[in-house]
C-alpha angles and dihedrals in degrees: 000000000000128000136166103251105145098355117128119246118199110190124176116212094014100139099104137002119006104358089055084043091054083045098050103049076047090056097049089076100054092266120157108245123204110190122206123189138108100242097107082142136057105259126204102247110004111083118219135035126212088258086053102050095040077054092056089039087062083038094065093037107278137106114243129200110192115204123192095228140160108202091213097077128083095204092048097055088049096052090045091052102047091055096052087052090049093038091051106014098245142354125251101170127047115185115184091203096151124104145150124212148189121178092204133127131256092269091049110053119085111221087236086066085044093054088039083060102043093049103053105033100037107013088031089050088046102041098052093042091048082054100044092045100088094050092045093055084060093056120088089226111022131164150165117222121185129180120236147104129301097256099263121175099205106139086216088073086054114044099058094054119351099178095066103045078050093054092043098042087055096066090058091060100061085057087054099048097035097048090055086046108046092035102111091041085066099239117137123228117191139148126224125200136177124252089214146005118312117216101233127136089262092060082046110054095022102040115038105304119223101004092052099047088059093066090051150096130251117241086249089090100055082038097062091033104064084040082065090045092050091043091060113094102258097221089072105024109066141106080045118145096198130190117211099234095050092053090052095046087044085070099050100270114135104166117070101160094116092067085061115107086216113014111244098009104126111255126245106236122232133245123282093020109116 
């Protein structure tokens, strides 16, 4: 079976909530883990650093090397890059978890919050994937994993805040067109999206805080989740636009109370799922 013992993990974003969960569950095997993500200091209301989180990573049985990075520079993702291949000798996994994000209407939204969008969710996917692919081609298993919504052309998903569909969607685009591209060189290329509410700090200052965190999932899922994904031989397993609680079903598993923040309590469901 495959497993993730010694293979190198670079996650954008993964310094809180799902991407440290993904890391961590990484980490559990004995992977190498590059994190990539601008929180070098605490910040008010967000939990975690990159110090912290390459601290939790050791913790669960990995090595962490934490990286102050802006994924909207080119520059910076080279140089990123370029450490965590000097640092571990190569990448295998490359998991595009960062994301910004603003609910908000066409009016509302100031096209400085639109190109923030647009750079970190579609040209940031693209940019670090473009970086981590030649090394990728070099690994026995490799795979990008990003984490955004199955493509779904309900209007519904598009007239309460377009940017950001826009800005999500493109990140699922990428998984369409580099799948296809990347097919015959053997690199997955898969998207993995949540059934519900997680319940992260962005759910929680941006979506209904407490109240909504209690009819939510804990990271876990997506956590265990994306360890299944990048488990599967990546030859046979891409183009894929994967929910967290079908994968885990996929397996045999049939309870999944224990993801649930309060057992029993009915789940918020998440964004672009009819």
């Amino acid at each position: 079976m495959i497993d993730l013992k010694d293979k190198t993990v670079f996650i954008s974003g993964g310094s809180r909530g799902i991407g440290l969960a993904i890391a961590k569950r990484a980490a559990e095997d004995g992977a190498n883990i590059i994190i990539a993500a601008k929180t070098a200091e605490p910040h008010p209301t967000l939990p975690g650093t990159i110090y912290s989180a390459a601290e939790e990573i050791k913790e669960a049985g990995g090595k962490a090397l934490p990286l102050i990075c802006d994924i909207r520079s080119d520059e910076q993702v080279q140089s990123a890059v370029e450490a965590g291949v000097k640092e571990f000798g190569g990448i295998d996994i490359c998991i595009n978890n960062a994301s910004a994000i603003s609910l908000t209407p066409t009016m509302q939204t100031p096209m400085k919050r639109f190109d923030l969008m647009q750079q970190v969710n579609t040209r940031g996917t693209f940019l670090v994937s473009q970086t981590c692919i030649p090394y990728l081609m070099k690994s026995e298993n490799p795979h990008i994993l990003n984490l955004s919504p199955p493509l779904n052309l309900n209007p519904r998903w598009f007239g309460p805040h377009s940017a950001y569909t826009i800005a999500k969607y493109g990140m699922s685009m990428c998984v369409l067109g580099m799948a296809a591209e990347f097919k015959e060189q053997g690199i997955a290329v898969n998207a993995l999206w949540p059934r519900t509410a997680i319940a992260t700090a962005a759910v929680k200052n941006l979506l209904g805080g407490d109240e909504m965190i209690k009819h939510s999932r804990k990271p876990d899922i997506m956590a265990d989740a994306a360890y299944i994904i990048l488990t599967k031989k990546s030859s046979t397993f891409t183009g894929h636009f994967c929910i967290d609680d079908e994968v885990l079903m996929d397996t045999g598993m049939e309870d999944l109370e224990h993801y649930s923040i309060e057992p029993g309590i009915d789940l918020m469901p998440d964004f672009f799922l009819d």
